[in-house]
Residue frames as qw, qx, qy, qz and C-alpha x, y, z in Angstrom:
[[0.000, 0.891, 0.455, 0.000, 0.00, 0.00, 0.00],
 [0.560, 0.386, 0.199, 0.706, 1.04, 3.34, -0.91],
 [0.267, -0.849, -0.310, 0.335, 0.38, 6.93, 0.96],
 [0.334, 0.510, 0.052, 0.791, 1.21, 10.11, -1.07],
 [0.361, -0.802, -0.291, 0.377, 1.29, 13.20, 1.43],
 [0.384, 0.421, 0.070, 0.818, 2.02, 16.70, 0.23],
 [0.209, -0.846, -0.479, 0.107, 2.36, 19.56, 2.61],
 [0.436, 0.465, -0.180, 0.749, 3.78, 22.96, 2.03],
 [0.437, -0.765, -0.416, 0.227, 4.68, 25.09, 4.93],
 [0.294, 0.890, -0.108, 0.332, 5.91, 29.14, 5.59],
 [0.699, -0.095, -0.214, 0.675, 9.57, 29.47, 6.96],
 [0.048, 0.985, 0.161, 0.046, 10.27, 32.53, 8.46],
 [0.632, -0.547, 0.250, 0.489, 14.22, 32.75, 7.75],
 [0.204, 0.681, -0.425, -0.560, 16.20, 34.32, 4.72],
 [0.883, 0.452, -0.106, -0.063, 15.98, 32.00, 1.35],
 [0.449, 0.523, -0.723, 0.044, 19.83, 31.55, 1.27],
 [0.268, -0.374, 0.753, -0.470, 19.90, 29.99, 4.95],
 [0.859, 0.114, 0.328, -0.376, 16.44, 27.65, 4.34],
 [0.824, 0.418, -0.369, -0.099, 18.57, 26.42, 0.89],
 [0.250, 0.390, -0.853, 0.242, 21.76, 25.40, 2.73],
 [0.592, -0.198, 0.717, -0.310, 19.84, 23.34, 5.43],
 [0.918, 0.249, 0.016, -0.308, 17.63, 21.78, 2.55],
 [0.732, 0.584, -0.350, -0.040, 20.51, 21.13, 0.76],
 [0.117, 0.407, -0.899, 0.107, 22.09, 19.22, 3.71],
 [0.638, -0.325, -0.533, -0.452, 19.89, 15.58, 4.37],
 [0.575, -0.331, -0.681, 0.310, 21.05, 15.06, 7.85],
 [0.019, 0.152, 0.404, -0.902, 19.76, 18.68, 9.13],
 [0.456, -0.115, -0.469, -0.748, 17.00, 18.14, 7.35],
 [0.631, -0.014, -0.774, 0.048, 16.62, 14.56, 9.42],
 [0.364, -0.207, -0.563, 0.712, 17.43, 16.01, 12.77],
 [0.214, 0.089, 0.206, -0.951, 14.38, 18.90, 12.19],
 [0.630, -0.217, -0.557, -0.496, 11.55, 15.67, 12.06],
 [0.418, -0.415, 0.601, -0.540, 10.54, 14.94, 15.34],
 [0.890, -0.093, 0.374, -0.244, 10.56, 11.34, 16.78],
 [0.794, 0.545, -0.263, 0.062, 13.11, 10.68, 13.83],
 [0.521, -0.718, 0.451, 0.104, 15.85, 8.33, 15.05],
 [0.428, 0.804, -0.389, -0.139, 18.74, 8.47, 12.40],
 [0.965, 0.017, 0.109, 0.240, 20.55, 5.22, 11.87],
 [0.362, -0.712, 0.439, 0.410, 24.82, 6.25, 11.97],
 [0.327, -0.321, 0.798, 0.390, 26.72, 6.27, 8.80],
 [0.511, 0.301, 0.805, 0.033, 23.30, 5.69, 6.15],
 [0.175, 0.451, -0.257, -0.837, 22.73, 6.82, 2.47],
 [0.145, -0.605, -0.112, -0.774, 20.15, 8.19, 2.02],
 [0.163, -0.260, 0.701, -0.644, 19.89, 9.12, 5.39],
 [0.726, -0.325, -0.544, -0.266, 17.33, 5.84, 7.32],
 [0.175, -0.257, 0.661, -0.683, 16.50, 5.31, 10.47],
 [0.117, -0.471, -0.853, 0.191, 12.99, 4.85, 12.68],
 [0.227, -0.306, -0.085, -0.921, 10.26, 7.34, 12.89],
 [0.199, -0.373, -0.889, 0.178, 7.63, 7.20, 15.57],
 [0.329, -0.301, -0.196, -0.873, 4.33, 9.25, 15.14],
 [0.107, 0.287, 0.821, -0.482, 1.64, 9.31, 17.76],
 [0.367, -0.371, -0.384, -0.762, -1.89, 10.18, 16.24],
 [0.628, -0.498, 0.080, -0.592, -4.38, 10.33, 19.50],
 [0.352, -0.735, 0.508, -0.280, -3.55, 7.36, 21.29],
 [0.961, 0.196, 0.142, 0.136, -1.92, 5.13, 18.92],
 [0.221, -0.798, 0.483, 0.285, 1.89, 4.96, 18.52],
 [0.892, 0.425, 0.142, -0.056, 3.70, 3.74, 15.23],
 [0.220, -0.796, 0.464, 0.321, 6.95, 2.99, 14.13],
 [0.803, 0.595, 0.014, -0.031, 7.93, 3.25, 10.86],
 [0.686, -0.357, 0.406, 0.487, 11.76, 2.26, 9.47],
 [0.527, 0.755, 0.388, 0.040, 12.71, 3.87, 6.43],
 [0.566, -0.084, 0.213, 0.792, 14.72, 6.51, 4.23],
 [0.089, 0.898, 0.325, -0.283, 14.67, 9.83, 3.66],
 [0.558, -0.203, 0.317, 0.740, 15.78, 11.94, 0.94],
 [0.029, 0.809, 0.280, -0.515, 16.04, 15.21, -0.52],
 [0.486, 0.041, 0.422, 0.764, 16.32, 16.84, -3.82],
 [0.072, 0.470, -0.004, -0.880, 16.29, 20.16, -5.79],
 [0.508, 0.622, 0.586, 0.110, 13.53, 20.27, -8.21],
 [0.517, 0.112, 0.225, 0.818, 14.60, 22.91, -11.04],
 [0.227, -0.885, -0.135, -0.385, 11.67, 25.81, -10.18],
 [0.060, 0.600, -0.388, 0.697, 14.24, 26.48, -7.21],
 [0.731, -0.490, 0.097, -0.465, 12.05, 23.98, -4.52],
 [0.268, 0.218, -0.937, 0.056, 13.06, 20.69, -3.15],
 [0.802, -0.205, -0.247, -0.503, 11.19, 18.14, -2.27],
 [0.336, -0.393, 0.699, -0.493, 11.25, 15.95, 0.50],
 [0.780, -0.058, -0.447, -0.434, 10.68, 12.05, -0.10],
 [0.578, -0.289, 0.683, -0.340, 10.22, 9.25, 2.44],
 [0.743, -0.112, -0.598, -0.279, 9.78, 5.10, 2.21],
 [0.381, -0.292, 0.579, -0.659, 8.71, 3.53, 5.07],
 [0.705, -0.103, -0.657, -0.246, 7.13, 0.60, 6.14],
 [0.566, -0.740, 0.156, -0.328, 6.07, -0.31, 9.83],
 [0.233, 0.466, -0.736, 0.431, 8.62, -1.70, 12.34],
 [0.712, -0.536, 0.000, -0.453, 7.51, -4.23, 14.96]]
């Protein structure tokens, strides 16, 4: 099964500063909460654990970032649960 998710959200910091974080993936990693970052992986993978009301999930997975050529970047994830 498959789960697209698109959300866009306003930064309030100068454009150059937001590109250099985008453009590194392990500060990118370390500003998802609950995201615990496996040492030493490319693209950066780990564990995520989301609570929605009072269910708790943990998902294993990779995460990775690239510049799309309008000047954005996108942010992609796979995942898959962890038990």
């Amino acid at each position: 099964m498959s789960a697209d998710m698109e959300h866009e959200v306003f930064v309030p910091v100068p454009v150059p500063r937001l590109r250099a974080v985008l453009a590194d993936p392990d500060r990118v990693a370390r500003a998802l909460p609950g995201f615990q970052q496996d040492a030493g992986a490319e693209p950066v993978a780990g564990r995520l654990k989301l609570r929605i009301g009072g269910t708790s999930i943990t998902y294993r997975g990779a995460l990775r970032v690239r510049a799309r050529e309008d000047g954005s970047y996108a942010v992609e994830g796979e995942a898959g649960e962890a038990r």
